[in-house]
C-alpha positions in Angstrom: 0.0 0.0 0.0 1.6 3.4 -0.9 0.8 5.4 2.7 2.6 8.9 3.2 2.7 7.6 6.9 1.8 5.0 9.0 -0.6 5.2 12.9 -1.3 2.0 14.7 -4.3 2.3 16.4 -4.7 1.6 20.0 -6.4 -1.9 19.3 -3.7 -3.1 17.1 -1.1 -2.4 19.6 -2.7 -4.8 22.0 -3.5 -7.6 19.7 0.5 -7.5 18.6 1.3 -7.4 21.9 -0.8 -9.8 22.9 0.0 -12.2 19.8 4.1 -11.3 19.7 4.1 -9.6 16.1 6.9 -7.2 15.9 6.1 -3.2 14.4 8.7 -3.9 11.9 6.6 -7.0 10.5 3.5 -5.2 10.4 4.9 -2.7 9.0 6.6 -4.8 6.0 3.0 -6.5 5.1 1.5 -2.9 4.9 4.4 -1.8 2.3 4.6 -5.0 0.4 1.9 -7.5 1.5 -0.9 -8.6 -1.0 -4.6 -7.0 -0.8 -7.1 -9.7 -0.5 -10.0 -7.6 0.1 -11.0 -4.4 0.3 -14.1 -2.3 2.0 -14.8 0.6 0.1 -17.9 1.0 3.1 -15.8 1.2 5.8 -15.9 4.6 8.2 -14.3 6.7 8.4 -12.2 5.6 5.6 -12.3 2.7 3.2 -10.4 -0.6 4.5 -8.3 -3.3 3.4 -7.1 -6.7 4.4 -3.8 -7.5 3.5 -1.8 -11.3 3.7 2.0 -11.0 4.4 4.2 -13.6 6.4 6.8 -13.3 9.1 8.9 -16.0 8.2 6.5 -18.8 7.1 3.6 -17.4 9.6 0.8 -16.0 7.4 -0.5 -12.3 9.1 -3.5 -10.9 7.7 -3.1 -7.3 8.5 -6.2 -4.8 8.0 -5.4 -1.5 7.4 -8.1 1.9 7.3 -6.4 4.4 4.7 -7.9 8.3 4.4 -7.6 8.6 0.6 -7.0 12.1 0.9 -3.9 12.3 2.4 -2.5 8.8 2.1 -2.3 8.1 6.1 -2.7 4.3 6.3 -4.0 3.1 10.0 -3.6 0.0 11.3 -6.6 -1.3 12.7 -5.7 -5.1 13.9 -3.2 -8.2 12.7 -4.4 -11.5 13.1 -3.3 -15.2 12.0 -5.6 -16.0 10.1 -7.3 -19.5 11.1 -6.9 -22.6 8.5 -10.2 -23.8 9.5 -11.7 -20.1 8.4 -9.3 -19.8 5.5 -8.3 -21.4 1.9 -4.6 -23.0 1.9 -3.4 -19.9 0.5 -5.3 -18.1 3.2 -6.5 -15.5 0.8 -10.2 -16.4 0.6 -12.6 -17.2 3.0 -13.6 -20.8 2.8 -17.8 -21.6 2.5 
């Protein structure tokens, strides 16, 4: 994603904490991780979910950007869950 800069919200800094994802892997996936969906609905700004790894550990990361300005917040990081998830975990199984 092409963000002039980069806010973690409040919640996301728990759930890393809380699941031991480092700022620097976070903020990798947001530069160079893939967009598997996006939610032009989302307020106050559209959203995105984004897959990146940290070593062979899939991350989806989802990430609120303000379109006017570019500033990209991070919202929550997860590992995704194989039961909830395709083998690529890039689509959400039926």
């Amino acid at each position: 994603m092409d963000c002039s800069d980069l806010l973690f919200s409040g919640h996301a800094v728990r759930r890393m904490f809380q699941r031991g994802f480092k700022r620097q892997d976070i903020t990798e996936i947001v530069a160079a991780g893939e967009i598997i969906a996006s939610y032009s609905d989302d307020q106050p700004h559209p959203s995105f979910l984004l897959l990146g790894f940290s070593g062979e550990t899939p991350i989806h990361v989802v990430v609120a950007q303000n379109q006017q300005d570019n500033v990209c917040v991070v919202v929550t990081a997860y590992i995704p869950d194989n039961k909830l998830w395709d083998d690529g975990f890039r689509k959400r199984k039926t």
